[in-house]
N, CA, C and O of each residue as an XYZ file, in Angstrom:
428
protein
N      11.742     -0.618     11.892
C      10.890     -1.778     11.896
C       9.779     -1.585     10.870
O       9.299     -0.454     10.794
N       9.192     -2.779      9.874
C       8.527     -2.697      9.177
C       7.208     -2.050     10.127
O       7.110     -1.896     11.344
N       6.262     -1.754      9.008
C       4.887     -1.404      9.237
C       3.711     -1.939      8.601
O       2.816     -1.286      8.065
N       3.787     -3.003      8.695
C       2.593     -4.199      7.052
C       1.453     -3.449      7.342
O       1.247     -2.813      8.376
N       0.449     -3.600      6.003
C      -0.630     -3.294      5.611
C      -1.446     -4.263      5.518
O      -0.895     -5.180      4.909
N      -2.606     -4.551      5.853
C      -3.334     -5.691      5.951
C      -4.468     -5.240      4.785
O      -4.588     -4.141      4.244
N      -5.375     -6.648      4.557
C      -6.157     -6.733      3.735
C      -7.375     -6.527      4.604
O      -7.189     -6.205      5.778
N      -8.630     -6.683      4.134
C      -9.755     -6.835      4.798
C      -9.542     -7.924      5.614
O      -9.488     -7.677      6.819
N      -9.357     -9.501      5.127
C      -9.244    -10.475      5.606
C      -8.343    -10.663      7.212
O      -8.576    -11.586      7.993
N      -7.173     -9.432      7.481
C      -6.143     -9.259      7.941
C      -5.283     -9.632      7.656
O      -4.325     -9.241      8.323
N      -4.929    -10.782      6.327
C      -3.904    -11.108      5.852
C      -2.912    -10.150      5.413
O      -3.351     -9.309      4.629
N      -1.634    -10.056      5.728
C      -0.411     -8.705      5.044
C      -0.616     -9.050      3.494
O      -0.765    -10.118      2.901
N      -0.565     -7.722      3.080
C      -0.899     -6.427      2.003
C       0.386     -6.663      1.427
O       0.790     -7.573      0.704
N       1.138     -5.299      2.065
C       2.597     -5.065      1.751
C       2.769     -4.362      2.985
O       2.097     -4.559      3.997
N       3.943     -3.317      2.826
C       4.671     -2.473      4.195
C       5.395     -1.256      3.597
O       5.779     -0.911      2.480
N       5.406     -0.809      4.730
C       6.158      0.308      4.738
C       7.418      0.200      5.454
O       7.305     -0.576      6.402
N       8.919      0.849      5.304
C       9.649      0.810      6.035
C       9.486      1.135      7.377
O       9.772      0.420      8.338
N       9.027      2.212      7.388
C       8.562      3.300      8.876
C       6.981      3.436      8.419
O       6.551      3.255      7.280
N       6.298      3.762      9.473
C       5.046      4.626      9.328
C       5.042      6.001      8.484
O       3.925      6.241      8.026
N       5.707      6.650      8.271
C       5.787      7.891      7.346
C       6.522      7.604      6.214
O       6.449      8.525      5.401
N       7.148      6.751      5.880
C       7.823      5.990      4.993
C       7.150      6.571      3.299
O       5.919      6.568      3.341
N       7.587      6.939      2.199
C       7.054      7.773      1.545
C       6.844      6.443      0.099
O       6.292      6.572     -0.994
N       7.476      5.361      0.657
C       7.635      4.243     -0.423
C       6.432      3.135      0.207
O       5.913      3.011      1.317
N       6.334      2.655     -0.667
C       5.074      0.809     -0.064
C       6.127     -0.411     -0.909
O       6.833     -0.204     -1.896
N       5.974     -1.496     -0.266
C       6.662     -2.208     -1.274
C       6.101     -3.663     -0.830
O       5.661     -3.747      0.317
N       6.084     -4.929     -1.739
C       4.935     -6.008     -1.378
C       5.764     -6.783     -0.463
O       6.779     -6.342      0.076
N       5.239     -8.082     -0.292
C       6.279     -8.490      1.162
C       7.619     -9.390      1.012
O       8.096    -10.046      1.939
N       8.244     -9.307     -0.522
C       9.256     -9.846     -0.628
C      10.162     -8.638     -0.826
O      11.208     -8.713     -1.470
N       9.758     -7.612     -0.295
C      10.583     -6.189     -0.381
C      11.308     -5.665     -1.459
O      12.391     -5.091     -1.573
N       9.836     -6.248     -2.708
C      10.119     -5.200     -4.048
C       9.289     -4.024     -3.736
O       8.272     -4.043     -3.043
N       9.997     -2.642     -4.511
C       9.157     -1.823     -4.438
C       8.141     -1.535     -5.392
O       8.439     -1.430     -6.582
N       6.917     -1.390     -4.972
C       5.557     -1.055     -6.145
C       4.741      0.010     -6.062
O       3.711      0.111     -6.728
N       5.108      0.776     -5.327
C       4.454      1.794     -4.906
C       4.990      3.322     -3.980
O       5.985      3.368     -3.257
N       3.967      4.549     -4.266
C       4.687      5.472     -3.207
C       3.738      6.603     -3.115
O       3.082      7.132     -4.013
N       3.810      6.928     -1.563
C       2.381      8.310     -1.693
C       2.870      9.682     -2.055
O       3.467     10.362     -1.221
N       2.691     10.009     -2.986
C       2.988     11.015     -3.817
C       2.559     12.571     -3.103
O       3.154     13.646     -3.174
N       0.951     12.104     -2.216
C       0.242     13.258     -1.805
C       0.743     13.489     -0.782
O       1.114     14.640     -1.013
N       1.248     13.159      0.815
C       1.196     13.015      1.381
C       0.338     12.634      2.511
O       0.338     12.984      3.691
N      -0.356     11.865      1.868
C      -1.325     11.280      2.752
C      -1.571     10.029      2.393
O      -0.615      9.611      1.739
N      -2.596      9.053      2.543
C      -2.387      7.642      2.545
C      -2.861      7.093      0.996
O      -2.953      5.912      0.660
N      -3.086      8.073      0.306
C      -3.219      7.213     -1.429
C      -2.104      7.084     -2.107
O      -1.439      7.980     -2.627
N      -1.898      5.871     -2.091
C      -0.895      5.361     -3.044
C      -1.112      4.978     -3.998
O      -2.187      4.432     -4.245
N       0.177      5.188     -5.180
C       0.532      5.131     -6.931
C       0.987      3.900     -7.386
O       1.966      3.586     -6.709
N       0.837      3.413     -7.869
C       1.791      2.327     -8.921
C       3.643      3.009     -9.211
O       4.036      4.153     -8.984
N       4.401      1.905     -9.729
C       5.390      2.918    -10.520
C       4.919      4.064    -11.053
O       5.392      5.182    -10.850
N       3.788      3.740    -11.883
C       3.730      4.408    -13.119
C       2.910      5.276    -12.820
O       2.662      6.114    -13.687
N       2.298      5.358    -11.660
C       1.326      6.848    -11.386
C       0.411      6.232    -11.324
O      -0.419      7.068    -10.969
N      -0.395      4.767    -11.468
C      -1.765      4.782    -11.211
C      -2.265      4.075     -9.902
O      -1.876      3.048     -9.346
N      -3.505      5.192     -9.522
C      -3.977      4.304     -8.381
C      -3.929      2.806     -7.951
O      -4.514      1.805     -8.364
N      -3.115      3.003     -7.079
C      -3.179      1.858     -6.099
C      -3.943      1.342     -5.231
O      -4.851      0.604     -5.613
N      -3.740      1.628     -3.766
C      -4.780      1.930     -3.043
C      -5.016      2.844     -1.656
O      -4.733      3.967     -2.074
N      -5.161      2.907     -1.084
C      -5.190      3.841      0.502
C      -5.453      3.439      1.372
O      -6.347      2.593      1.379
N      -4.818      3.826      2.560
C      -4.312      2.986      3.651
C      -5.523      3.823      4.560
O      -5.560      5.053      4.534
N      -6.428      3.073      5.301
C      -7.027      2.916      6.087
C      -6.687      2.107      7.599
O      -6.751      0.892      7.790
N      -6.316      3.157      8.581
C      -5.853      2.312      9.847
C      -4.731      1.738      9.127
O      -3.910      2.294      8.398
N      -4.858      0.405      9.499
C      -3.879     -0.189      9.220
C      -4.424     -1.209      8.242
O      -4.236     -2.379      8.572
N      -5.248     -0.931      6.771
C      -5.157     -1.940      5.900
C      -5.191     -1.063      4.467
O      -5.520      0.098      4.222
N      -4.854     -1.816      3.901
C      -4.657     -1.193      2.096
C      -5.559     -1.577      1.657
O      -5.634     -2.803      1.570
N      -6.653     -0.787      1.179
C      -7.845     -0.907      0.726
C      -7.472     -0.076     -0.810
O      -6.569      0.640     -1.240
N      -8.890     -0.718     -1.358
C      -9.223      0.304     -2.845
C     -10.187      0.667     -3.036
O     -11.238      0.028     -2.987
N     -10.032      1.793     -3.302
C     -11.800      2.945     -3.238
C     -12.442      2.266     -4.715
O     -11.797      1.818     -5.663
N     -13.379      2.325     -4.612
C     -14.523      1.778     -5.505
C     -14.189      2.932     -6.416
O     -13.586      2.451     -7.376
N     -14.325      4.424     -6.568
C     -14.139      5.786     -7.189
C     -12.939      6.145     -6.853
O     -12.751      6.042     -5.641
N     -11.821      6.624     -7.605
C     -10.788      7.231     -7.140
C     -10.543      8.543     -8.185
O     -10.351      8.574     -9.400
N     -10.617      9.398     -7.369
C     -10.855     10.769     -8.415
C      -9.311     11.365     -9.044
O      -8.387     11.672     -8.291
N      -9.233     11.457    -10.516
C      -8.033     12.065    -11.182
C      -7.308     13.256     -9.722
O      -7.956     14.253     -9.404
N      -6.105     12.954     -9.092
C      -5.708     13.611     -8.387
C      -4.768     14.469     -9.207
O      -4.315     15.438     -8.599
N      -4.285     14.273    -10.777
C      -3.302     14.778    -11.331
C      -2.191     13.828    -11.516
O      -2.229     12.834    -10.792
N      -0.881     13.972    -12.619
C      -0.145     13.092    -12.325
C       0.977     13.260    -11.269
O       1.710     14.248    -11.226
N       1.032     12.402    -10.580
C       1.621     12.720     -9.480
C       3.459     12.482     -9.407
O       4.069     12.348     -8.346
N       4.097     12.471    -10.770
C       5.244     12.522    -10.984
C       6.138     11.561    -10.319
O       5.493     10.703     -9.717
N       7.328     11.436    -10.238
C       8.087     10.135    -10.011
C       9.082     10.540     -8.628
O       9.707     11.598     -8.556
N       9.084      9.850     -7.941
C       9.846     10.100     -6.953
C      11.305      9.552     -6.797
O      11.905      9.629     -5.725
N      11.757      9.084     -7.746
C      12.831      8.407     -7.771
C      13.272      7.311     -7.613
O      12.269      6.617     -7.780
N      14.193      6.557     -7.375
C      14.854      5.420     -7.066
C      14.563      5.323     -5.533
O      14.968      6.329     -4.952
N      13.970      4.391     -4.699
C      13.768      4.150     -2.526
C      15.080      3.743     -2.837
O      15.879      4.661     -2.655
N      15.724      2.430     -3.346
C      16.472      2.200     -2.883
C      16.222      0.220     -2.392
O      15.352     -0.470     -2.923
N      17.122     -0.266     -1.406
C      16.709     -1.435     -0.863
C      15.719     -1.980      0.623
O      16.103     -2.058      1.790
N      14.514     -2.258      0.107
C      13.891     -2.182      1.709
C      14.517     -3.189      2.543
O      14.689     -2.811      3.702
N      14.961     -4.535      2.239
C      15.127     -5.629      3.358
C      14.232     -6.571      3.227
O      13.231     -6.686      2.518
N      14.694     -7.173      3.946
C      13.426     -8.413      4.998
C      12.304     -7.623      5.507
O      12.633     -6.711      6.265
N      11.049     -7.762      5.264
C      10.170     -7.130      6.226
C      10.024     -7.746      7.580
O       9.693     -7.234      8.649
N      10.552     -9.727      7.078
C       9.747    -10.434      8.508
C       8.517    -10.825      8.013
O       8.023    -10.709      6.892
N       8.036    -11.394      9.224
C       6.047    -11.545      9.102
C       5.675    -10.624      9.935
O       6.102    -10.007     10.911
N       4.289    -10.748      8.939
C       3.289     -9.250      9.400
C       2.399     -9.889     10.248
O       1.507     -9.121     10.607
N       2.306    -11.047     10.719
C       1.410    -11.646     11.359
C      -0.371    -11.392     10.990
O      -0.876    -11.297      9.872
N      -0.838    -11.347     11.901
C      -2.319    -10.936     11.145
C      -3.113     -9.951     12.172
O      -2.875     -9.700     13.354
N      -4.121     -9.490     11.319
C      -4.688     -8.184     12.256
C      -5.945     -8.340     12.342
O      -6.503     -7.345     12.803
N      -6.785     -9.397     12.022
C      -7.858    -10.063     12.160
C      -8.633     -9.461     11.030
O      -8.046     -8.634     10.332
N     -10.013     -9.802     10.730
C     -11.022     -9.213      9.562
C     -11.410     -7.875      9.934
O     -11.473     -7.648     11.142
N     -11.603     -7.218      9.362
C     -12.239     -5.581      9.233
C     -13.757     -4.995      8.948
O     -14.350     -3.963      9.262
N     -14.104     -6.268      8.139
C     -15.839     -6.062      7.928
C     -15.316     -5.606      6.663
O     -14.250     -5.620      6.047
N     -16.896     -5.060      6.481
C     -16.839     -4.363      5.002
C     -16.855     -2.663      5.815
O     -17.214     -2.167      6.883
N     -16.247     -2.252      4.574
C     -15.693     -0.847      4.785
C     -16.461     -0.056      3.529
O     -16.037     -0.673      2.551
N     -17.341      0.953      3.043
C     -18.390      1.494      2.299
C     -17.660      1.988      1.432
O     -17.244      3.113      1.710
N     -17.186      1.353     -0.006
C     -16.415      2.416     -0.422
C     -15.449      1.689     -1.156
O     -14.931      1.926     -2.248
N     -15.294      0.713     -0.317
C     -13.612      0.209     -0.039
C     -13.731     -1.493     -0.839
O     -14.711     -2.198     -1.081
N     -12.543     -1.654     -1.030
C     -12.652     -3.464     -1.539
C     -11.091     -3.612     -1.391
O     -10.255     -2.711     -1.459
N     -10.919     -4.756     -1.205
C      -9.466     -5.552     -1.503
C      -8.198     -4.856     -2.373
O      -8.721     -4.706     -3.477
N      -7.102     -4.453     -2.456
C      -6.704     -4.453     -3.659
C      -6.676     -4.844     -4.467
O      -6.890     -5.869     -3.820
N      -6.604     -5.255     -5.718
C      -6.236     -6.374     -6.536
C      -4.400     -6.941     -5.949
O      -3.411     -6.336     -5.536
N      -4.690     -8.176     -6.182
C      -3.329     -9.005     -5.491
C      -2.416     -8.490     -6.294
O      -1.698     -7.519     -6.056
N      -2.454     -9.353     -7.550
C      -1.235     -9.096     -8.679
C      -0.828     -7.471     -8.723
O      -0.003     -7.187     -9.591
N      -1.229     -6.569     -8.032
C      -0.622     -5.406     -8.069
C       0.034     -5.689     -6.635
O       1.206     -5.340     -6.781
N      -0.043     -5.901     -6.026
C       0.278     -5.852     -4.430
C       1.493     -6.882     -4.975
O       2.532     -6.362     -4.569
N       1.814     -8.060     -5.683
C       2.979     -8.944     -5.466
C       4.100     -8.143     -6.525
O       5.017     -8.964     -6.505
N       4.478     -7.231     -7.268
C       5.583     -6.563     -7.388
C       5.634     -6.483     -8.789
O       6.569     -5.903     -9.341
């Protein structure tokens, strides 16, 4: 079962296949993303910051520090249908944190 990522607003982000899911992909289930570290900062294809998953929303750090390049993980493959992510209500402001930019989030 999907796992959507919400915005501040609570509007869906993108998703994950599973919760540990090592890919992100936006909600027409292209893939755009993948956490390289193992932990919740996510890459572009191409290695650049994306954003990091807080609870349950995809935020973007105001500062995101050179982690190194974090190399390519290969081909995910096909995610599916995610479905609707329904909504997870507003979050406030978070210190640090802002929206993603969209046009990276749509594929």
């Amino acid at each position: 079962m999907a796992t959507f990522l919400f915005n501040r607003a609570g509007r869906p982000a993108a998703f994950r296949r599973t919760p540990d899911d090592k890919f992100l992909w936006d909600l027409h289930g292209h893939w755009i993303g993948w956490f390289p570290w193992g932990d919740g900062d996510a890459v572009d294809k191409t290695g650049d910051y994306l954003g990091t998953v807080v609870n349950n929303r995809l935020l973007r750090r105001s500062y995101f520090p050179y982690r190194g390049y974090p190399g390519h993980p290969g081909y995910p493959g096909y995610a599916g249908c995610p479905g609707y992510g329904g909504c997870a209500g507003y979050s406030g402001y978070l210190p640090g944190f802002d929206d993603g930019p969209e046009k990276l989030l749509e594929g």
